[in-house]
Backbone bond lengths (Angstrom), bond angles and torsions (degrees), N, CA, C in turn:
res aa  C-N    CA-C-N  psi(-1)  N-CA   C-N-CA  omega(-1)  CA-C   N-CA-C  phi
1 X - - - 1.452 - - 1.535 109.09 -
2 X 1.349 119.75 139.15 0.934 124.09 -148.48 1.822 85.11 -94.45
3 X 1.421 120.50 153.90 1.516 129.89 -157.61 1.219 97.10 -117.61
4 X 1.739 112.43 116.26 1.439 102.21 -169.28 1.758 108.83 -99.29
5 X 1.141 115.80 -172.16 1.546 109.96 -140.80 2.475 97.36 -123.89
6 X 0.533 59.57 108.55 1.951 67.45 163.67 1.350 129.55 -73.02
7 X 1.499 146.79 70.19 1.227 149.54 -158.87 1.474 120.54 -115.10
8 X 1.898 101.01 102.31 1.450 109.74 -178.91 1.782 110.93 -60.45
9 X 1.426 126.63 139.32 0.798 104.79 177.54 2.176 119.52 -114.30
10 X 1.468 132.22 151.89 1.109 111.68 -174.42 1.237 100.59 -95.65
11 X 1.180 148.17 119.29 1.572 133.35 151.95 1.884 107.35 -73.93
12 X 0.907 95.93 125.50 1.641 101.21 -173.41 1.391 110.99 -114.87
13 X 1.447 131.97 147.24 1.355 135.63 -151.12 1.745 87.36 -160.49
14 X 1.042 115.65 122.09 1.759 112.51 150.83 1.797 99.26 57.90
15 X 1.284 130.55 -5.01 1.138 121.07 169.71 1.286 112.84 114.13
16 X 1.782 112.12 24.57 1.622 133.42 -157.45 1.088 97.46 -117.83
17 X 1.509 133.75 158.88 1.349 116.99 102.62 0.778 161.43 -78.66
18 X 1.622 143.15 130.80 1.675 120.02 -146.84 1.719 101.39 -146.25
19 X 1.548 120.94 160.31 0.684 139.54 175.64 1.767 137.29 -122.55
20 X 1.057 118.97 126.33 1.983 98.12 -170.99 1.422 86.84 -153.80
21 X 1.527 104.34 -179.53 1.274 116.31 -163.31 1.654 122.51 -130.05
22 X 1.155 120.24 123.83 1.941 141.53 -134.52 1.862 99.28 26.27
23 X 1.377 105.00 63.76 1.267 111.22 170.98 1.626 133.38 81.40
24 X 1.126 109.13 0.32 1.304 134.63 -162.81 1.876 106.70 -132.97
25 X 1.681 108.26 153.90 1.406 100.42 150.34 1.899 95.50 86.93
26 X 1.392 103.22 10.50 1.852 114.25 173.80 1.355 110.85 -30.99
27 X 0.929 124.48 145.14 1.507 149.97 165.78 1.560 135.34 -152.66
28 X 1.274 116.67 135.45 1.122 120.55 -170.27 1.619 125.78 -64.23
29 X 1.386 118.46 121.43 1.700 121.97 -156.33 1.645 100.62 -115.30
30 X 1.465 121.30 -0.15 1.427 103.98 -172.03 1.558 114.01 137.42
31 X 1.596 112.98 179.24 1.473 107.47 175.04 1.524 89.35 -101.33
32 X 1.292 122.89 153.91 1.486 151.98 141.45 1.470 110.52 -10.85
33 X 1.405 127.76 -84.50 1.318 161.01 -145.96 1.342 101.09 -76.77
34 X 2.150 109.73 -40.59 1.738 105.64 -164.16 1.962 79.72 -89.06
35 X 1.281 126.27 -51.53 1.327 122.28 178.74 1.735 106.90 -31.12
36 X 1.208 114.36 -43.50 0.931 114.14 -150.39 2.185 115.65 -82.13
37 X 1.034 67.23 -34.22 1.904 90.36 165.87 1.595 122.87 -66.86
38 X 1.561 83.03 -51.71 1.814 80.53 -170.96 1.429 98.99 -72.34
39 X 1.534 126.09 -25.18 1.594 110.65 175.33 1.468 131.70 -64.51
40 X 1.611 104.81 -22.56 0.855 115.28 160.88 1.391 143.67 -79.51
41 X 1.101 108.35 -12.45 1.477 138.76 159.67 1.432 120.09 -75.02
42 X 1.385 117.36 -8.77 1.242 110.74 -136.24 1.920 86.15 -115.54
43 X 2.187 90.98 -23.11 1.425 82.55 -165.56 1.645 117.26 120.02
44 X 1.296 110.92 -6.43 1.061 104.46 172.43 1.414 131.13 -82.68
45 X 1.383 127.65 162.13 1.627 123.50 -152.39 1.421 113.28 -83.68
46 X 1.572 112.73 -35.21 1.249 134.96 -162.00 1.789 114.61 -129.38
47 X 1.059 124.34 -173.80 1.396 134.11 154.69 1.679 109.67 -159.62
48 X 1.756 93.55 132.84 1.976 76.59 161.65 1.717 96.20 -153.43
49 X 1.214 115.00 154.04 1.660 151.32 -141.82 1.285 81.59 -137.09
50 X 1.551 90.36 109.82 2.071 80.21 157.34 2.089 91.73 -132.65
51 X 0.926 127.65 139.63 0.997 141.94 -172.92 2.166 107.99 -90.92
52 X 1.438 102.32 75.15 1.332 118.59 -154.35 1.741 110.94 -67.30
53 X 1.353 112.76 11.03 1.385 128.45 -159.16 1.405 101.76 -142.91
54 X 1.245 121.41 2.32 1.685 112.88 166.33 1.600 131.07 -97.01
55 X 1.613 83.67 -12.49 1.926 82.48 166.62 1.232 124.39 -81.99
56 X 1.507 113.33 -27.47 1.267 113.18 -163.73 1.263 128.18 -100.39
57 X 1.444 98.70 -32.32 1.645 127.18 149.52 1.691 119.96 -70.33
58 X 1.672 107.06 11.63 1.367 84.99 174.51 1.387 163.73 51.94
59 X 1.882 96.71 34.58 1.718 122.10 -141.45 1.658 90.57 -141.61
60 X 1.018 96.76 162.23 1.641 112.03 -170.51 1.583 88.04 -91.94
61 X 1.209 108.66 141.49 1.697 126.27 163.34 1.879 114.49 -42.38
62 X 1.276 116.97 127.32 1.512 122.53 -153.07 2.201 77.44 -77.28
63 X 1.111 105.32 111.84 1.602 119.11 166.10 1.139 93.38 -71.14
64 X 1.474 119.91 -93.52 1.072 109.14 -153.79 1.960 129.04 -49.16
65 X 1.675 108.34 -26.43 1.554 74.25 171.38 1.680 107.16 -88.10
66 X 1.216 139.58 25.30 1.288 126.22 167.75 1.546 95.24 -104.14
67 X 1.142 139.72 8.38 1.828 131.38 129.95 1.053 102.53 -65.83
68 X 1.122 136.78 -87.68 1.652 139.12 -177.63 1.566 109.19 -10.79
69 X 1.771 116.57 -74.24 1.332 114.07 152.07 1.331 134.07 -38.10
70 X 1.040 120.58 -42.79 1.775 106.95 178.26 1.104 126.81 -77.80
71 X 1.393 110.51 -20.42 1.920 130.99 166.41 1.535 99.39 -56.56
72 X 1.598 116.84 -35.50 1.394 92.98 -172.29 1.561 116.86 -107.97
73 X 1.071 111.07 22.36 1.710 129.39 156.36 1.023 153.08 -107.88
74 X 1.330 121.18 145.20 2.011 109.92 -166.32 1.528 96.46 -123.65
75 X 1.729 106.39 18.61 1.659 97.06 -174.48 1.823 91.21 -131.49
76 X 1.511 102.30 169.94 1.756 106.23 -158.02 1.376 101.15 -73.71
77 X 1.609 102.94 135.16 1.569 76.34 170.66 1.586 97.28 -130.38
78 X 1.635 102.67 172.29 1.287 99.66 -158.99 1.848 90.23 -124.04
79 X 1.448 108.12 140.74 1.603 106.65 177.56 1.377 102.87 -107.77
80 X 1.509 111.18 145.34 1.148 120.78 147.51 1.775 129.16 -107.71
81 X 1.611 123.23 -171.68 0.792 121.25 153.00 1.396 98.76 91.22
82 X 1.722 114.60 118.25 1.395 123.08 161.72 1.423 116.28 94.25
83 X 1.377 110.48 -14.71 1.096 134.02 173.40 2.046 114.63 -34.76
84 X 0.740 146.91 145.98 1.523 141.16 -160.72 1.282 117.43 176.63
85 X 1.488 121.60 -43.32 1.333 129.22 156.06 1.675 131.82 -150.42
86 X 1.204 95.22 -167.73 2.310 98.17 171.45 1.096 100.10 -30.44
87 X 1.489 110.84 -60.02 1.763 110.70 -142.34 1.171 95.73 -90.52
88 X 1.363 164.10 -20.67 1.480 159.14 135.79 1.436 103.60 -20.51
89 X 2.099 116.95 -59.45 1.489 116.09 -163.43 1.274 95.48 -62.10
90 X 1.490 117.80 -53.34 1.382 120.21 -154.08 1.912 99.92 -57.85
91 X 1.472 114.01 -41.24 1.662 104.02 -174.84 1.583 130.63 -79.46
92 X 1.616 97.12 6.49 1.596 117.34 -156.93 2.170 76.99 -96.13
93 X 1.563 95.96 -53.64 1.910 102.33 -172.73 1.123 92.86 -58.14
94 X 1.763 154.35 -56.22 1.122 125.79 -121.45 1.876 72.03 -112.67
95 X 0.922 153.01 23.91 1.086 168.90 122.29 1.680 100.32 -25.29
96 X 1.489 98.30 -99.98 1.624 111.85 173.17 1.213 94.88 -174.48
97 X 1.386 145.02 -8.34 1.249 142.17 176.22 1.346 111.46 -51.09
98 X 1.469 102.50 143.93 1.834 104.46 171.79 1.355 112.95 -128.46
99 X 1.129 115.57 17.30 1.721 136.49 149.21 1.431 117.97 -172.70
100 X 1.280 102.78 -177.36 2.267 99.28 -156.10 1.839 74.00 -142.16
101 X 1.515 69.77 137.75 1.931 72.69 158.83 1.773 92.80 -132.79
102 X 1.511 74.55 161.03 1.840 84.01 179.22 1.539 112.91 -140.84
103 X 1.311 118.32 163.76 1.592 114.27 177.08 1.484 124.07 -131.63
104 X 1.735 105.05 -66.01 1.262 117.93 158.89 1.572 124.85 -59.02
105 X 1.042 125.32 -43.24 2.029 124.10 164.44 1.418 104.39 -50.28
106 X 1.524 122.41 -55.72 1.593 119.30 -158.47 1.252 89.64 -64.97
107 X 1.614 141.74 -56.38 1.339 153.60 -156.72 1.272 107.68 -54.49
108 X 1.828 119.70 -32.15 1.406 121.36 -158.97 1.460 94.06 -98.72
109 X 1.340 115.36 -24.28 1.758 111.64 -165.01 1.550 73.99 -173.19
110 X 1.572 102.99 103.39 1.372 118.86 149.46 1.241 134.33 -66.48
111 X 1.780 117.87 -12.66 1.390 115.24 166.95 1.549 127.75 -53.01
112 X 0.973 94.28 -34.41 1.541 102.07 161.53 1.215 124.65 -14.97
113 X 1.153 91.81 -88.86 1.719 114.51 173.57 1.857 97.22 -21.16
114 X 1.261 116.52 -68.16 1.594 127.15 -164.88 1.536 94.45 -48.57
115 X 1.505 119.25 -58.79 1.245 122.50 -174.50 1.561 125.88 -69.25
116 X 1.290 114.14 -5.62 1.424 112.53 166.19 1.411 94.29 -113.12
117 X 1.166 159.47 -23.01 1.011 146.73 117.51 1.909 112.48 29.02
118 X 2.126 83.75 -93.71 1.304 120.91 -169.33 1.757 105.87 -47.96
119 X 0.885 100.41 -45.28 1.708 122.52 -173.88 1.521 113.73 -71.37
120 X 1.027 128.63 -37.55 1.754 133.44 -158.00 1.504 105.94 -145.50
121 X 1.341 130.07 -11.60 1.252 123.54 -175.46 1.628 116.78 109.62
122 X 1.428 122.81 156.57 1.762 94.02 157.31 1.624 114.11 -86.25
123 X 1.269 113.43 -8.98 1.324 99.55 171.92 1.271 127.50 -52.29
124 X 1.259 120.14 -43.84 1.329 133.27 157.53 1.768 133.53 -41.41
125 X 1.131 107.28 -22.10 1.519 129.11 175.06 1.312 130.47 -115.38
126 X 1.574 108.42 118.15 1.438 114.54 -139.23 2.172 76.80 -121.41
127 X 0.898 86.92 142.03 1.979 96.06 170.09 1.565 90.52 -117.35
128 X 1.427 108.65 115.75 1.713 139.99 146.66 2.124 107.06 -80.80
129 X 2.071 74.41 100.09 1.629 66.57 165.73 1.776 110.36 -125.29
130 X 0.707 113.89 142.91 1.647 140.18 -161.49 1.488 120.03 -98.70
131 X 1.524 100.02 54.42 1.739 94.77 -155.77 1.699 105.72 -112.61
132 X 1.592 99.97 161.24 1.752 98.94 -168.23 1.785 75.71 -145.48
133 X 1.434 99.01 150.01 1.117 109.18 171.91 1.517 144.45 -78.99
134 X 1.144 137.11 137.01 1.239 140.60 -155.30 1.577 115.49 -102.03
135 X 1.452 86.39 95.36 2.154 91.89 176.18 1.288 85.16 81.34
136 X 1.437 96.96 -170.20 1.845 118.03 179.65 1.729 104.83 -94.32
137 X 1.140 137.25 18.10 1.355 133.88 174.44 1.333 114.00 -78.93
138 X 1.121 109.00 -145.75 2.017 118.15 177.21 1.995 88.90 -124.65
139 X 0.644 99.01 84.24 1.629 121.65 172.50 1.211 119.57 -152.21
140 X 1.505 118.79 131.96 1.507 123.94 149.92 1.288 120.96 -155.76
141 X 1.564 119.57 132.17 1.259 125.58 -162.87 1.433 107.87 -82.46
142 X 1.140 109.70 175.91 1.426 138.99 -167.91 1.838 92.53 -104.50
143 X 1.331 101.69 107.21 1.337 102.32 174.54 1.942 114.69 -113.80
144 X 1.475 113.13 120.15 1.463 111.03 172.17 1.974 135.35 -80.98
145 X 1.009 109.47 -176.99 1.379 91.02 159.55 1.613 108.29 79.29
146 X 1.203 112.93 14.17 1.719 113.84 176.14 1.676 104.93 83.16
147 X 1.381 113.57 30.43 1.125 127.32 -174.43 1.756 120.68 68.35
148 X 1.194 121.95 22.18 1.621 132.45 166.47 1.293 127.81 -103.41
149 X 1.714 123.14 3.49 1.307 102.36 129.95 1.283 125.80 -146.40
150 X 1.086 138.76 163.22 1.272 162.03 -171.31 1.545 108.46 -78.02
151 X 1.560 116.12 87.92 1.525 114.88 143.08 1.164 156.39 -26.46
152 X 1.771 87.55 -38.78 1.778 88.10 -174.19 1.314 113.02 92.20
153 X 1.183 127.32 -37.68 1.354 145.17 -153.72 1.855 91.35 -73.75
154 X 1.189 125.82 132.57 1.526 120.89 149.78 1.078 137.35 -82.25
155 X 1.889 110.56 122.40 1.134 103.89 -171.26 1.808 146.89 -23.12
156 X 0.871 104.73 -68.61 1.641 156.46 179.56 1.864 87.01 -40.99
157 X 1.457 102.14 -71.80 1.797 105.86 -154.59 1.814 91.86 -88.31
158 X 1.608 125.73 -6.57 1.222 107.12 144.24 1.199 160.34 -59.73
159 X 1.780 80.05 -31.53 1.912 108.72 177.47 1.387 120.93 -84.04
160 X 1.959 107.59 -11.89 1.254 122.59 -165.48 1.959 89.55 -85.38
161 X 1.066 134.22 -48.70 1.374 165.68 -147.06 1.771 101.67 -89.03
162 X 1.201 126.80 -42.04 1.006 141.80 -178.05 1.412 117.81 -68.40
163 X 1.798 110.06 -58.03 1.455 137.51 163.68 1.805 98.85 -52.07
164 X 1.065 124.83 -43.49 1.485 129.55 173.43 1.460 115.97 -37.32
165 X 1.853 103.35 -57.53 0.823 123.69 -140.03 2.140 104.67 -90.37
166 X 1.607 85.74 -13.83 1.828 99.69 -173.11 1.225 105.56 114.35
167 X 1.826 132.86 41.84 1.524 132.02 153.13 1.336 114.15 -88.41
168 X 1.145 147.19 97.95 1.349 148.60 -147.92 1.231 99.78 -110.09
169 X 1.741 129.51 7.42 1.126 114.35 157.16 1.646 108.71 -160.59
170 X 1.304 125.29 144.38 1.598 123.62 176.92 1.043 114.76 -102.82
171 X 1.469 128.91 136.01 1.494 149.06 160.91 1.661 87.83 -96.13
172 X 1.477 106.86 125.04 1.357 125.95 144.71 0.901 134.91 -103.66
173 X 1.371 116.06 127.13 1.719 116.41 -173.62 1.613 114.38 -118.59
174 X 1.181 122.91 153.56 1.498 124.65 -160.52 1.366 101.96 -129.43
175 X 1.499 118.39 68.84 1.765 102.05 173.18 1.333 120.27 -54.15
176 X 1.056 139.57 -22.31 1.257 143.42 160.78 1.893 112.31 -38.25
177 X 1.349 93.79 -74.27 1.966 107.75 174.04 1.964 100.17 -68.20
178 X 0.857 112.06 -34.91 1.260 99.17 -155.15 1.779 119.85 -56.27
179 X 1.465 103.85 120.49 1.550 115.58 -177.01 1.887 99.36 81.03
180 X 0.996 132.22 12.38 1.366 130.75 161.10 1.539 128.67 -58.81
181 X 1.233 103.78 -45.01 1.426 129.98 -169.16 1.665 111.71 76.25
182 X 1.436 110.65 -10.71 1.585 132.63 156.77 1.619 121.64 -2.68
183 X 1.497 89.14 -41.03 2.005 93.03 -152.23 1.202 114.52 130.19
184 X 1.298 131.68 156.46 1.544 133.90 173.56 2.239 89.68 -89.86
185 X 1.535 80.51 173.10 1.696 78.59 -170.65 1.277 90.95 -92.12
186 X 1.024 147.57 114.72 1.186 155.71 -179.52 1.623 122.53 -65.11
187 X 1.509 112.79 -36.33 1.682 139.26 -175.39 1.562 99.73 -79.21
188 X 1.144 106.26 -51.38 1.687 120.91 169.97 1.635 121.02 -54.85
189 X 1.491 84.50 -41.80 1.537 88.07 -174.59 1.786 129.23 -73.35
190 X 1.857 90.55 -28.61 1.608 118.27 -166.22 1.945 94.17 -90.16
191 X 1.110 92.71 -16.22 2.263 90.80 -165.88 1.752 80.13 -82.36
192 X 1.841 135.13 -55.01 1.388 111.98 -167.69 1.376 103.63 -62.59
193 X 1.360 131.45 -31.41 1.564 117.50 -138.82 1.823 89.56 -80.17
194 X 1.493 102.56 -35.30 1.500 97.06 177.99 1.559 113.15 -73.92
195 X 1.174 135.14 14.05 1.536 120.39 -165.77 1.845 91.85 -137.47
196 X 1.123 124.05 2.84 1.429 116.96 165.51 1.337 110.21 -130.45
197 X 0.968 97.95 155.26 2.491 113.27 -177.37 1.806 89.21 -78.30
198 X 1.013 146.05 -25.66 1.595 158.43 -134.20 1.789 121.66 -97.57
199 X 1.373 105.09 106.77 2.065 79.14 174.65 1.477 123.29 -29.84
200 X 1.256 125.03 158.64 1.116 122.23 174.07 1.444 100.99 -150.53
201 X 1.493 118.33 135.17 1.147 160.07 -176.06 1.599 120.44 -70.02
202 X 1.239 144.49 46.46 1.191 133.21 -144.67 1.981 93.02 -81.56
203 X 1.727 102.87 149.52 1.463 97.36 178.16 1.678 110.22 -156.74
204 X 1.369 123.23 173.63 1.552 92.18 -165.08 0.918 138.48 105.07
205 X 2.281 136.76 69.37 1.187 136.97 -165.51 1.449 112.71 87.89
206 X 1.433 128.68 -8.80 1.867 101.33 161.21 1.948 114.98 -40.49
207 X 1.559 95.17 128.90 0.959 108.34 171.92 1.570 96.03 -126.57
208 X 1.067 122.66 -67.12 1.784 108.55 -178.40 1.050 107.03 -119.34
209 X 1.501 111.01 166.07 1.594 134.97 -177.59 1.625 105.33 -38.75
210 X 1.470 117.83 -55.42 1.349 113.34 -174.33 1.809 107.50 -57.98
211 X 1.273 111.06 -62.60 1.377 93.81 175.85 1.483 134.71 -15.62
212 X 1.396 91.45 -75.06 1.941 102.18 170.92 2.111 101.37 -45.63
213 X 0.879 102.67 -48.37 1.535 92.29 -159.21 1.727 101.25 -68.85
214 X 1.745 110.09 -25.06 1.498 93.95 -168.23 1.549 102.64 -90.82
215 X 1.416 145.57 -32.21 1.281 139.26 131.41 1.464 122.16 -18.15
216 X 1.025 153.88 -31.43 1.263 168.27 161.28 1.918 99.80 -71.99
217 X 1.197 129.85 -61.52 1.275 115.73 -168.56 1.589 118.68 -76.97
218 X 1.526 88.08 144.80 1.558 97.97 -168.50 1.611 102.18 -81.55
219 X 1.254 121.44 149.88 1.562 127.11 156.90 1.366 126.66 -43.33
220 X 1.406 109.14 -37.03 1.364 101.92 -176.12 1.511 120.57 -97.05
221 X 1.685 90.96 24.58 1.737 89.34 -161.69 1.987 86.60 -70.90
222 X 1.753 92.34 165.49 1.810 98.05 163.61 1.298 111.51 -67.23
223 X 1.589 104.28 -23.25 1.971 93.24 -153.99 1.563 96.49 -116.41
224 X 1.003 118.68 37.54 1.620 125.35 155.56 1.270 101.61 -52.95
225 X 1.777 120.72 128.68 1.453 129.02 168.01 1.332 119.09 -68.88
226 X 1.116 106.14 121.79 1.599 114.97 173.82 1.600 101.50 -44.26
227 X 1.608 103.54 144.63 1.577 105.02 -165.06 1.274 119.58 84.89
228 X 1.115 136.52 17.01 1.953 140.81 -156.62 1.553 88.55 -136.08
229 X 1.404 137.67 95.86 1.377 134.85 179.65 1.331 95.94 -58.07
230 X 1.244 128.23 -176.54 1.565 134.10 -179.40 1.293 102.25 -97.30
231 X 1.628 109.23 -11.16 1.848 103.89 -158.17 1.516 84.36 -102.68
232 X 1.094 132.61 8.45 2.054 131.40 -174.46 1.735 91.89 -110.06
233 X 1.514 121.87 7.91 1.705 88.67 -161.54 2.054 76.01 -135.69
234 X 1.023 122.46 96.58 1.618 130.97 -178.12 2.091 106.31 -79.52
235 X 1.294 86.44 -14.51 2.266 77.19 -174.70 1.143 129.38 52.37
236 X 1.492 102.28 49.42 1.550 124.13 -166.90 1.989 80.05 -68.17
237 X 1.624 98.03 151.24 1.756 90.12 166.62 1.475 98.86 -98.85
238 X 1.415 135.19 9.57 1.682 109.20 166.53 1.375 92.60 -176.45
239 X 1.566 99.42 145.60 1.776 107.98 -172.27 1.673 103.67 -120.32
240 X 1.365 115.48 125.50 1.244 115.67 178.02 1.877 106.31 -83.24
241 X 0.954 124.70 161.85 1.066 153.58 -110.60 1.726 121.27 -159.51
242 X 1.357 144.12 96.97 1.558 119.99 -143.67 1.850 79.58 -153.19
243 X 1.219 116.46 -84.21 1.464 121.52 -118.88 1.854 88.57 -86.19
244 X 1.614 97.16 -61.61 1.604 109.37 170.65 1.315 123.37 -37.30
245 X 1.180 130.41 -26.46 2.100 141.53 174.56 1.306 87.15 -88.48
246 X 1.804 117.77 -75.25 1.616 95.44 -164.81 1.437 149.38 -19.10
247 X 1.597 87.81 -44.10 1.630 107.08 -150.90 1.627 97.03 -125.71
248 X 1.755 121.45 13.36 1.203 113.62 119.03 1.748 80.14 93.18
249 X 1.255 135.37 21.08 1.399 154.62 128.09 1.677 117.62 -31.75
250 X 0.927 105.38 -48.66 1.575 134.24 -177.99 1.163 147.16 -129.70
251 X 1.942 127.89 166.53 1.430 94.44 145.25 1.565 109.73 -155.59
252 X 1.083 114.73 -167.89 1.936 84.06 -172.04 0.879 108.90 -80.41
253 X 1.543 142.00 -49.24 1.815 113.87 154.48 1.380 121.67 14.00
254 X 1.592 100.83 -81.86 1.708 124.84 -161.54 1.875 87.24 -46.66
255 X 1.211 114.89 -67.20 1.471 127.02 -162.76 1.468 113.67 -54.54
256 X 1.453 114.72 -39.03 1.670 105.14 -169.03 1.406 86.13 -104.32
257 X 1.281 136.74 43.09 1.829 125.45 155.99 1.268 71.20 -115.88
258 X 1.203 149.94 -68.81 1.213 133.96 -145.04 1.334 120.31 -69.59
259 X 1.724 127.84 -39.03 1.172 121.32 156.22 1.396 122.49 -48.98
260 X 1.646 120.08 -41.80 1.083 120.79 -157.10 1.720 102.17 -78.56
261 X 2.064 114.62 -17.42 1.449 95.39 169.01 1.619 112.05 -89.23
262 X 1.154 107.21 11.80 1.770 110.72 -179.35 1.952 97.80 -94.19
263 X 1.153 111.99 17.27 1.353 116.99 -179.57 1.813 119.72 59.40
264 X 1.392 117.10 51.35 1.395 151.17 -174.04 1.267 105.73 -110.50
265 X 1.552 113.71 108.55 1.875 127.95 178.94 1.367 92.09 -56.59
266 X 1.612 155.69 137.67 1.655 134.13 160.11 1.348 92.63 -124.69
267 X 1.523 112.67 -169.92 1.561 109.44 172.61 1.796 106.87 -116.41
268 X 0.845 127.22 148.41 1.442 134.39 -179.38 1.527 101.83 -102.82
């Protein structure tokens, strides 16, 4: 069984970490560097930095604190934010990054994707999609711009198109859940995992331990808990992680005993 993965995430602003709720409503969560240690200490699988103030503000990705960050990690981390071309990926890696995700660039000119692709691998290229749902149907768009505006674009047949194109991995984002403590979107989460070959990243509304663990479990596991419909358990392969670590709710310990007694492969 494949061992799914726990990923604190930094949203970084001005050289912060910060937190707000379906994108809005920011607040200050900490420094970068001390976040960045104790997660790593703590055990966690992954790390990712997305720099939540460089698309929209029109600013190059803060390098230097994602040096600062990578000095204090022995696990991959992946940057976002600001992202636009080669020479961004290439300064984000020689940074300390060991993949870039991007949202607003791929969205504006999806070639991209092919060309960091071509350049770094798709392992290296993570698609951040930023989607909130449209009307009361089974729709949700692809929103750019740090989540302020609305494409139009559908989620789902973006992420399908993207993976086409050389995204070898999806970050999902749920402005809807996001900072709720609600739940991950679960319907959202299970429509990408079925429509791309690609890990996928589910992120967005942890409020308790079970959440993360029932987003994380696959359907076909044996040791699915009686009571767990099949349509509540999507087999995201890794759930990022924000509000619950910040603010000292949790820690990944607490989370992968608890997935792992909700019958969740994790890594130790």
């Amino acid at each position: 069984m494949q061992a799914k993965r726990i990923i604190p995430c930094l949203d970084v602003d001005d050289g912060r970490v910060v937190k707000g709720v379906k994108f809005k409503g920011i607040q200050d969560a900490g420094d970068p560097a001390e976040l960045a240690r104790r997660y790593n200490e703590d055990g966690a699988d992954e790390l990712t930095f997305l720099d939540i103030g460089a698309s929209y503000k029109s600013r190059a990705t803060l390098l230097d604190v994602v040096r600062t960050v990578a000095a204090e990690v022995f696990i991959p981390l992946c940057v976002g934010g600001g992202i636009r071309a080669i020479d961004d990926m290439r300064d984000a890696m020689n940074a300390g990054a060991d993949k870039v995700s991007v949202c607003t660039s791929a969205l504006n000119r999806p070639e991209l994707l092919r060309e960091m692709a071509n350049a770094y691998g798709s392992q290296c290229v993570v698609l951040s999609i930023d989607a909130k749902r449209a009307g009361e149907g089974l729709r949700w768009n692809a929103f750019s711009h740090g989540g302020r505006t609305d494409t139009g674009i559908d989620a789902i047949e973006w992420a399908v198109r993207a993976v086409e194109l050389g995204a070898g991995e999806i970050l999902l984002n749920s402005i809807d859940a996001d900072g709720t403590g609600s739940g991950y979107d679960l319907e959202l989460t299970r429509r990408i995992l079925n429509a791309v070959p690609v890990p996928v990243i589910t992120s967005s509304g942890a409020g308790t331990l079970d959440q993360i663990a029932e987003v994380l479990l696959d359907t076909s596991s044996p040791e699915m808990p009686q009571g767990l419909a099949s349509d509540e358990a999507p087999g995201a392969d890794a759930a990022l992680v924000a509000s619950l670590l910040h603010f000292g709710k949790t820690t990944i310990g607490e989370i992968k005993k608890r997935a792992e007694a909700k019958g969740v492969c994790v890594r130790w």
